[in-house]
Structures are given as C-alpha cells and as structure tokens.
N, C-alpha and C positions, 0 to 999 in steps of 0.2 A: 158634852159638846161633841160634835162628829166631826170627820176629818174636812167634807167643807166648810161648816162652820168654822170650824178654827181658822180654814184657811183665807177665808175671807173676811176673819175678825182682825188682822196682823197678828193672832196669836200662833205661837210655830206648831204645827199640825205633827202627831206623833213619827218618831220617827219608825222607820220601815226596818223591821227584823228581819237580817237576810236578805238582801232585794236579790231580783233574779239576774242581776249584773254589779258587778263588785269595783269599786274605782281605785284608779290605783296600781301597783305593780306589790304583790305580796313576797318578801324576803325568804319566807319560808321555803328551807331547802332539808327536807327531814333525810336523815344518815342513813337509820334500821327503825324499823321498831322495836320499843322499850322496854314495855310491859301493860300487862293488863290488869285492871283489880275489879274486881266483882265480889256482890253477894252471893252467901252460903247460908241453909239452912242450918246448919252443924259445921262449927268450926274444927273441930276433932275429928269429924270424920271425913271430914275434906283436908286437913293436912295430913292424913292416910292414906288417901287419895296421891295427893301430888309427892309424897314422899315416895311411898311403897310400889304402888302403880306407876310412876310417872319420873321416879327417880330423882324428883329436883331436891335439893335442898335445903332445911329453914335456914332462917336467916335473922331472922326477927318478930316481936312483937311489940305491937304500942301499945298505949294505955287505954286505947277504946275496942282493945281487943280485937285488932288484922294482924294477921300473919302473911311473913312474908318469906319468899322462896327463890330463890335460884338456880338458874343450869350452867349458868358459866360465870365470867368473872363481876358481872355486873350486882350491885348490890339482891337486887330483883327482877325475875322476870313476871312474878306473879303475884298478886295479892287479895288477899281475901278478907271477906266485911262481914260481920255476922249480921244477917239481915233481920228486920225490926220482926217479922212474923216468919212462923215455919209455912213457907210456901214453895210453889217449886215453878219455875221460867213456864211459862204457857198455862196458868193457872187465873187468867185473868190480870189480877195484881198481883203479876209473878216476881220473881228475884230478878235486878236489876244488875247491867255491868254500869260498874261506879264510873269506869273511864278507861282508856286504852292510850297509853303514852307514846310517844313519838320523839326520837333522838334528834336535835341539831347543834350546829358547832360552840356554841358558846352564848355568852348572856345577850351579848351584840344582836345579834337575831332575835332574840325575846324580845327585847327592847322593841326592834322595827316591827316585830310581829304584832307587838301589843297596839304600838301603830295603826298597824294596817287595819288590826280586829274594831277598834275604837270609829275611824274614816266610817266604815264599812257596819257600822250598829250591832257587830257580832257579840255576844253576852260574855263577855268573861266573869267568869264566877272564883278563880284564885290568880294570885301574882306574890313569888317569893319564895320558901324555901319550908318546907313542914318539919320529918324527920328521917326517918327512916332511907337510908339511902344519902339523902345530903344535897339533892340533887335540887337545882333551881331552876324554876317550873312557871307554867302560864298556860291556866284551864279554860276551856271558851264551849259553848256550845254547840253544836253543828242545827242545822235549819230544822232537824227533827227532834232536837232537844236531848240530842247522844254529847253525855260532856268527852272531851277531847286533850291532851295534857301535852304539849311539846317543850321540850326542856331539856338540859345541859350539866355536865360532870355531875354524874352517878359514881357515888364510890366503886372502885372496883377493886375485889375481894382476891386475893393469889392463893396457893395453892396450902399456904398455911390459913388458912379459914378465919382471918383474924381481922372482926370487926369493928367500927368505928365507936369506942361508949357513947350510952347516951345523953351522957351528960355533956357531949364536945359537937352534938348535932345543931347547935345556933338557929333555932327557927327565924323567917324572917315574913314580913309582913308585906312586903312589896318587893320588887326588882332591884329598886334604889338601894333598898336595906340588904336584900342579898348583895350587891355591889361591894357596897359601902363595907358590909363585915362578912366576909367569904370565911368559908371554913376550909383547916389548914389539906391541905394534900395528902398528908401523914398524919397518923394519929398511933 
C-alpha cells in the first residue's frame, strides 16, 4: 500500500524519517566530543598505530574483540572494531566508522534527548549503558545513516592508570535501567 493509499484508507501512512523541519525545541547541549570507534582491518596493527604513532594509551578490551585507548583522563577517546572482511575505507564496501560520541551533562538530557529523537522519527538504535567506560549513552542515526552516541559520566582514569574491573561495569538495557542501578563513582 503507498503512502496515499494509506492515507486515504484511515490507515496511518509511514511515518517520515528525518523530515526536513524538526518539531520541538531539542535539549541537546553537547560539552566536547567523546570519542570515536571505527573499523580496522587488523586489530594489532592498529593498536601500534595509536600507541606507538599516536601515543594514546590502551585501556581496554571486550569480549568481541575492540580495543580501547586514551589521551587523557577520560576512559576513551578511541575505539576500534575488527571489521567483518579485510577491506580498506574507499574500497566500495569499505571499513565503516561505528560511531562518533558526544559529551552532555547528565542522564537528564538523554532522557529529553530520547524525547525529542522519538517526536521527531529519528532511529535510535541503543539506550543504556554497555561496558567499557561505564558511561550511559543514546545512539540515534543522523539522516544519512552515520550512527551518532551522546552520553554522560565516562569513567575517568587519574594518573595512577587504575581501571574500573569488569566485572563492576553493570550493563544496562535502557536509560530507566541505567537510572535505576548507576555504577558506583569509585571502584
């Protein structure tokens, strides 16, 4: 059925991804940016890369195999995916960035952000808290299909290099759930 049709069956006709005017007043007030995580063809020789060359330092690894790197106190500034095929960015189906994160003050903001993206038909594709870092987060689309992550208290790391285990990293599955059991400030 097409979109008169529906519209003239009383059936709701699809809604519009992205329209080219947004309703509403969006909360989103981002700090810095966060961090970036992309695909690699070689995960090994790209944390040689950002170590050796670039100086940052690791920080972590999860269990689907991304590593993750910092320049300053923030858990990560960088992170890496090992990508499904050895291909390289501009290769047709080249290596893909996973997403590019964006700092704002607190869960409060997510909450209204999640809002706003919802009014407004924007795609959220995560809500809640994963691991690494600790930080509680809310992924959305942007109109070309570049995912986007703005989100709130990243662990930060001091000068004794001492990370959060991971066994005290609390995944959660929505915002509420992040709310409801925050993970402790100290560890």
């Amino acid at each position: 059925m097409d979109d008169q049709t529906a519209a003239g069956s009383g059936q709701d006709a699809p809604a519009e991804i992205h329209p080219k005017s947004y309703k509403g007043k969006s909360h989103i007030k981002v700090n810095k940016l966060g961090h970036m995580v992309y695909e690699v063809s070689d995960i090994e020789r790209s944390v040689k890369f950002w170590t050796e060359v670039m100086g940052f330092e690791e920080t972590d690894r999860n269990d689907i195999g991304m590593v993750f790197f910092r320049c300053g106190a923030d858990h990560h500034a960088i992170g890496l995916k090992p990508g499904k095929k050895k291909r390289r960015p501009g290769d047709g189906d080249g290596m893909q960035m996973e997403h590019l994160a964006l700092e704002v003050d607190n869960i409060d903001v997510l909450f209204k952000a999640r809002d706003f993206l919802r009014e407004n038909n924007i795609p959220i594709v995560f809500e809640g808290r994963k691991g690494a870092g600790c930080n509680t987060a809310l992924n959305f689309k942007d109109p070309d299909g570049y995912e986007f992550e703005i989100y709130c208290t990243m662990d930060q790391i001091d000068d004794s290099g001492s990370l959060r285990p991971k066994e005290l990293f609390r995944r959660a599955a929505s915002l509420e759930e992040a709310k409801e059991n925050p993970v402790s400030e100290t560890w």
